[in-house]
C-alpha positions as CSV (number, residue, x, y, z in Angstrom):
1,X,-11.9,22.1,-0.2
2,X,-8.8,22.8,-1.9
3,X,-7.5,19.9,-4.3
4,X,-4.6,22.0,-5.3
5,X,-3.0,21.8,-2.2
6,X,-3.7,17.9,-2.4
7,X,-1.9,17.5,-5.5
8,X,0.8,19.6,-4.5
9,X,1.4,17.4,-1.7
10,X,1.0,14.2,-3.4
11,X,3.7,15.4,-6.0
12,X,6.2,16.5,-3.4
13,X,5.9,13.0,-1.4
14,X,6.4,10.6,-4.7
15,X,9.8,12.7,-5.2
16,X,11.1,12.8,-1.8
17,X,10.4,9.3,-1.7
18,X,12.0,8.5,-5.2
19,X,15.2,10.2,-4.7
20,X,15.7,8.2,-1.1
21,X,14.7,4.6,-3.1
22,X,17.3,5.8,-4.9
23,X,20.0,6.4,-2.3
24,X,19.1,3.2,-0.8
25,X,19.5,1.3,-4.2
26,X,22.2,3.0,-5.9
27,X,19.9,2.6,-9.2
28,X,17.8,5.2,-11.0
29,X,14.1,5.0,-11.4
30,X,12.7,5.3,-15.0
31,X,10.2,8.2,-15.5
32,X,7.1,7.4,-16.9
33,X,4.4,10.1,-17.8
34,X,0.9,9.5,-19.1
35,X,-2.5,10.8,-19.8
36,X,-5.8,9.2,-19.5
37,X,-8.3,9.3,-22.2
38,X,-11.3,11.4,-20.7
39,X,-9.3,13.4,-18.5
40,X,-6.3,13.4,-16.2
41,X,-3.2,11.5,-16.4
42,X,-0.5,10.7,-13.7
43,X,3.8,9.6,-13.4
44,X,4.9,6.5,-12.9
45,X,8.3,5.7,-11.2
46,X,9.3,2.7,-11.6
47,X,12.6,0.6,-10.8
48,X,13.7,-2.8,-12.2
49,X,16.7,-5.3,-11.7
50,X,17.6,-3.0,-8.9
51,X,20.5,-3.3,-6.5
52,X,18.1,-3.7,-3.3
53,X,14.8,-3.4,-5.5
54,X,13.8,-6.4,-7.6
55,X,10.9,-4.4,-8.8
56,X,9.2,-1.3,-7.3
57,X,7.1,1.5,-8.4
58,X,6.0,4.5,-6.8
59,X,3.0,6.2,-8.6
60,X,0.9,9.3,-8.8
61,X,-2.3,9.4,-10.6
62,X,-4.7,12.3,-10.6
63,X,-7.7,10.9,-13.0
64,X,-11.3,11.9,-13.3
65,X,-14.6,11.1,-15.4
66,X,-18.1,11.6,-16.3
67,X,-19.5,8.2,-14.2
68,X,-18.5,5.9,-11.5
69,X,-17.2,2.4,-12.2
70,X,-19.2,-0.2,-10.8
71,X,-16.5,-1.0,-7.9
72,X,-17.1,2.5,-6.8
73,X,-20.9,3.1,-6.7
74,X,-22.2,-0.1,-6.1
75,X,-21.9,0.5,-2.1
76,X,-23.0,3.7,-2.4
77,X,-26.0,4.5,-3.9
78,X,-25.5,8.0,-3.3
79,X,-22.4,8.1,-6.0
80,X,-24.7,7.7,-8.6
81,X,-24.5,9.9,-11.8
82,X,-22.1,12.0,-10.1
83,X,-18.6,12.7,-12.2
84,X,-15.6,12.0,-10.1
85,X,-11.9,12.9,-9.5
86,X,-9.2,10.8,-7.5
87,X,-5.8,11.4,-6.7
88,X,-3.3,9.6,-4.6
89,X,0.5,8.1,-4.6
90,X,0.8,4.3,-4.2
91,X,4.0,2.2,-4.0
92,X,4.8,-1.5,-3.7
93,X,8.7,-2.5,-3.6
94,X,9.5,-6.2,-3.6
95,X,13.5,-5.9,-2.6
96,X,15.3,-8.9,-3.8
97,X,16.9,-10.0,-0.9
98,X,14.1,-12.4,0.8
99,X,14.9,-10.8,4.2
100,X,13.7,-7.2,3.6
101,X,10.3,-7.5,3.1
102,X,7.9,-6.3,0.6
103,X,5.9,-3.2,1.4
104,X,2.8,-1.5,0.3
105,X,2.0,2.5,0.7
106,X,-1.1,4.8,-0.2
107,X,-2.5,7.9,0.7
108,X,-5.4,9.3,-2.0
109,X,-8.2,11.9,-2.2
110,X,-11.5,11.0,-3.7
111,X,-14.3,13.5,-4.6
112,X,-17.7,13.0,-6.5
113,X,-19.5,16.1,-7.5
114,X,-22.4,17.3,-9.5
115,X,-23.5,20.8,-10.6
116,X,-26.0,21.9,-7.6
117,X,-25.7,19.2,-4.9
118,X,-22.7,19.2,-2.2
119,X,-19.1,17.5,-3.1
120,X,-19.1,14.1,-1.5
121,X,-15.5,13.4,-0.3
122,X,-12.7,11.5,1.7
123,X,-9.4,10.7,1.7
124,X,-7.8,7.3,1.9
125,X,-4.7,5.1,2.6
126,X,-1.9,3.4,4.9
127,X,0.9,1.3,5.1
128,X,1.7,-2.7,5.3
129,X,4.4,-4.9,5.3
130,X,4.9,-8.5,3.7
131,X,7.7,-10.2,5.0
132,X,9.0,-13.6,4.1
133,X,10.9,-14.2,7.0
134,X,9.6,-12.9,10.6
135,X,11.6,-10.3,12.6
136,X,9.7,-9.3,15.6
137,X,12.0,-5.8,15.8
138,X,10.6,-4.8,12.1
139,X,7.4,-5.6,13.1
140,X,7.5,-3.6,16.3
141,X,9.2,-0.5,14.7
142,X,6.6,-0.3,11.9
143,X,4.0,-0.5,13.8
144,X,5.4,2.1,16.1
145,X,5.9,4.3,13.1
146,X,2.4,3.9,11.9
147,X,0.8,4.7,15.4
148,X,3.1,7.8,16.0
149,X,1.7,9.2,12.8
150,X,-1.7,8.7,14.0
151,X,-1.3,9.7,17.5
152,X,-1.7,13.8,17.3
153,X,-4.8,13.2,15.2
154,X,-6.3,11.1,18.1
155,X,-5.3,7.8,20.3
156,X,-8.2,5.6,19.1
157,X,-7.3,6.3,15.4
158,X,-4.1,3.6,15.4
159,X,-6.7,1.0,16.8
160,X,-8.9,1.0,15.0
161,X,-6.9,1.5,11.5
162,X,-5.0,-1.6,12.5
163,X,-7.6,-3.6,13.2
164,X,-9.1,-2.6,9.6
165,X,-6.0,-3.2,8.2
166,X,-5.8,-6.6,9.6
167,X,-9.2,-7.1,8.0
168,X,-8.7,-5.6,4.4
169,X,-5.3,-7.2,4.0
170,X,-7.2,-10.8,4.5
171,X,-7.1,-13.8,1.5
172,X,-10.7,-14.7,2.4
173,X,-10.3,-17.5,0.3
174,X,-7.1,-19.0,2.1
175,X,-8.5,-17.6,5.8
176,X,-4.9,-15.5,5.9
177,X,-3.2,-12.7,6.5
178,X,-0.9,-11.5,3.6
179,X,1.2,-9.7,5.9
180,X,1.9,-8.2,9.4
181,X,-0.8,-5.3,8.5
182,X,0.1,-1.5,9.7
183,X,-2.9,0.2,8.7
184,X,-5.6,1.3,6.4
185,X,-8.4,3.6,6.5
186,X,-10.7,4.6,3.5
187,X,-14.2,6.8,3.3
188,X,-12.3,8.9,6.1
189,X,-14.4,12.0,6.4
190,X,-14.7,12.3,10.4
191,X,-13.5,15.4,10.6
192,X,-13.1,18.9,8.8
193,X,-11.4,18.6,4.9
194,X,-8.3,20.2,6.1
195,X,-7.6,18.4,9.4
196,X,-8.6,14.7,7.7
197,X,-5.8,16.0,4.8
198,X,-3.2,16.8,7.8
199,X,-3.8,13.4,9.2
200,X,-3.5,11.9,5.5
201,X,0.0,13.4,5.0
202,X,0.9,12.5,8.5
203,X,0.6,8.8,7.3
204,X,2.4,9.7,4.1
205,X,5.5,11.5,5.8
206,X,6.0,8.6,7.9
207,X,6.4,5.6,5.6
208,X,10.3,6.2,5.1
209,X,11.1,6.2,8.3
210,X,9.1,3.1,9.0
211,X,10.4,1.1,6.0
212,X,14.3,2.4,5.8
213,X,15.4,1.3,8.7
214,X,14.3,-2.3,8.3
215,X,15.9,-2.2,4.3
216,X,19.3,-1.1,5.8
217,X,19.1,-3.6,8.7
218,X,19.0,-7.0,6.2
219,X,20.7,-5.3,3.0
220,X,23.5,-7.4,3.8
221,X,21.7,-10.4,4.9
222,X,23.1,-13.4,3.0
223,X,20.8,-16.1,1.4
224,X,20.5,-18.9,-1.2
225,X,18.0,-20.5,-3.1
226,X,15.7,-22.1,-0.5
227,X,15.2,-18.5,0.5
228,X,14.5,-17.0,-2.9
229,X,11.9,-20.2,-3.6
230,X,10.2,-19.4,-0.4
231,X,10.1,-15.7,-1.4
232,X,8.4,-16.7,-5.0
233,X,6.1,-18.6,-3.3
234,X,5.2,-16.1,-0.8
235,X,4.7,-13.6,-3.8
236,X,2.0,-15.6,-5.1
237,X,-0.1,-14.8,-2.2
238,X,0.6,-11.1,-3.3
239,X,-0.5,-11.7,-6.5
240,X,-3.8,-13.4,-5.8
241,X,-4.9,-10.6,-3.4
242,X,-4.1,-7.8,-5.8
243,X,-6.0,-9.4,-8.2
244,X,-8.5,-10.3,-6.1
245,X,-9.9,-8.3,-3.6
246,X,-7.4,-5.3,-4.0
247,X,-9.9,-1.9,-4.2
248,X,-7.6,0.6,-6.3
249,X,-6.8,-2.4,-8.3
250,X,-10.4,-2.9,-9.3
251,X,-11.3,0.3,-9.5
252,X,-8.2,1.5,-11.7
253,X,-9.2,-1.3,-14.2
254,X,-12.8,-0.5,-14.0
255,X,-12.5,3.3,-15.0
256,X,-10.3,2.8,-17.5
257,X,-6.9,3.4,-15.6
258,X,-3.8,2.8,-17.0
259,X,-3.0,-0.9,-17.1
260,X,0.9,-1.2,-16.7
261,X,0.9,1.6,-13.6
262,X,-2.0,-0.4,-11.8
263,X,-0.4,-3.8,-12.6
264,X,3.4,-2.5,-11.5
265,X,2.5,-4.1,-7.8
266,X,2.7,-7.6,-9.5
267,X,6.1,-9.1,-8.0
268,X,8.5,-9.8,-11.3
269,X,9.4,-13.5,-9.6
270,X,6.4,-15.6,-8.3
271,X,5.5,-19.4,-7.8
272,X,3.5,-21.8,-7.1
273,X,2.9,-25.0,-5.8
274,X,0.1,-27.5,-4.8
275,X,-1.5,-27.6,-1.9
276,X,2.2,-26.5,-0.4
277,X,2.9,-26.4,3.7
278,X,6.1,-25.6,5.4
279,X,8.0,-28.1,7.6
280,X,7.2,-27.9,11.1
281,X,10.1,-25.9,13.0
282,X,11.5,-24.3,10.0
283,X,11.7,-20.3,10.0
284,X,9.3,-21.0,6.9
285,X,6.6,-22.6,9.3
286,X,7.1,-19.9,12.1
287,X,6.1,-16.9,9.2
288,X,2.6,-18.7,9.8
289,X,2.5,-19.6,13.0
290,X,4.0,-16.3,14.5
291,X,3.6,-13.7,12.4
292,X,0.9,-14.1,10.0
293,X,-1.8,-13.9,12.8
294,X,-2.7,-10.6,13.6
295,X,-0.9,-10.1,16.9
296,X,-0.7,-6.6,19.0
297,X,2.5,-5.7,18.3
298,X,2.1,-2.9,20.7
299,X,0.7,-4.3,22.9
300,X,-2.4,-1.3,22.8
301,X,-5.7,-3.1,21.0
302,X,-7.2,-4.1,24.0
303,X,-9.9,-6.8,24.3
């Protein structure tokens, strides 16, 4: 198992994405380095009152400790009294134009070891969008990118990370979706360390050229108020899931992470209101009733 190579990785993908952000947005991403107390540390990129980029950060952490939090072990029994190490790059952007949507991105390693038993290990991640206003071709293309990232690694892998996408990325407590998915995988072990680590950076490698395209296509996109209160209310959703049910969120808090890189996914405009509901035949109402219900975009889940 070679963690080096991990880190290596993870390092090279948080640049190469940075310096294309950047391109995109014309703005410059402040550099934020920091260490955790009890070992490791990680960088924070982070971009405010961007061009195209309300907010955005994209983060590496490599942190480790003596003990599991709670969010970690309580599953898994197994975990127990085993020190740990986890690594991974996450990014949220919420663009300020209402028609790009926001987007979410991880790929991380976890490992718990201890002196004379075997390393327990797996890598996690994916991809998922959050649009405010539906566009069936974004939703086609990034799914399309997702599944051609999982493809050489095995054709029942896009199924069934989309389907658990579709079910992690779930406001149980409002019974919907906050987005149109992608996918998500976590505890992924199936196959040998090096070839579940090739599928990991396939997902990585792919999420520019599932997100760009759909940036450059509404950059220009004109809107007004009613769109920007629909966005703020839309963000709220965001926020109650990260807060919520959100794993790396609770975990991060829970072993002593660092509170401002965990807490850069919080949207910097959000509202809202009671017991809200779109009018019926608005573009509003159809984000609900055509978009934020787990279709097949591909038309390849079967069932």
């Amino acid at each position: 198992m070679n963690s080096i190579a991990v880190k290596d990785y993870l390092l090279n993908l948080q640049q190469n994405i940075v310096a294309t952000l950047e391109q995109l947005d014309g703005s410059t991403f402040h550099t934020d380095q920091w260490e955790k107390a009890g070992g490791g540390g990680g960088m924070t990129r982070v971009i405010e009152g961007g061009n195209l980029f309300e907010r955005g950060g994209v983060n590496f952490s490599h942190v480790m400790g003596e003990a599991l939090p709670p969010s970690a072990s309580a599953g898994r029994p197994e975990l127990a009294g085993r020190a740990f190490e986890a690594m991974g790059v996450s990014l949220v952007l919420h663009p300020r134009n209402p028609y790009i949507p926001t987007v979410h991105m991880n790929v991380r390693l976890f490992r718990a070891y201890k002196e004379g038993e075997q390393d327990v290990w797996w890598f996690g991640g994916g991809m998922d969008l959050t649009p405010y206003y539906g566009q069936e071709a974004d939703a086609v293309h990034f799914h399309q990118a997702c599944k051609d990232a999982l493809d050489p690694f095995g054709a029942a892998l896009y199924p069934e990370f989309k389907a658990w996408c579709d079910r992690y990325f779930h406001l149980k407590h409002r019974n919907e979706p906050r987005g149109i998915g992608g996918i998500f995988f976590d505890d992924y072990n199936a196959t040998s360390f090096e070839a579940s680590f090739a599928m990991t950076q396939s997902v990585g490698n792919a999420f520019l050229p599932a997100y760009t395209p759909i940036v450059e296509r509404h950059e220009d996109a004109e809107y007004g108020q009613r769109e920007r209160d629909w966005q703020a209310f839309r963000r709220g959703r965001y926020v109650e899931f990260n807060l919520v049910f959100d794993r790396g969120t609770l975990f991060g808090l829970q072993s002593g992470g660092r509170t401002e890189s965990i807490l850069m996914s919080m949207p910097p405009v959000v509202n809202w209101r009671y017991d809200y509901h779109p009018e019926a035949g608005t573009p509003e109402a159809r984000l609900y009733s055509d978009f934020l219900c787990g279709r097949d975009w591909l038309g390849v889940m079967g069932g």
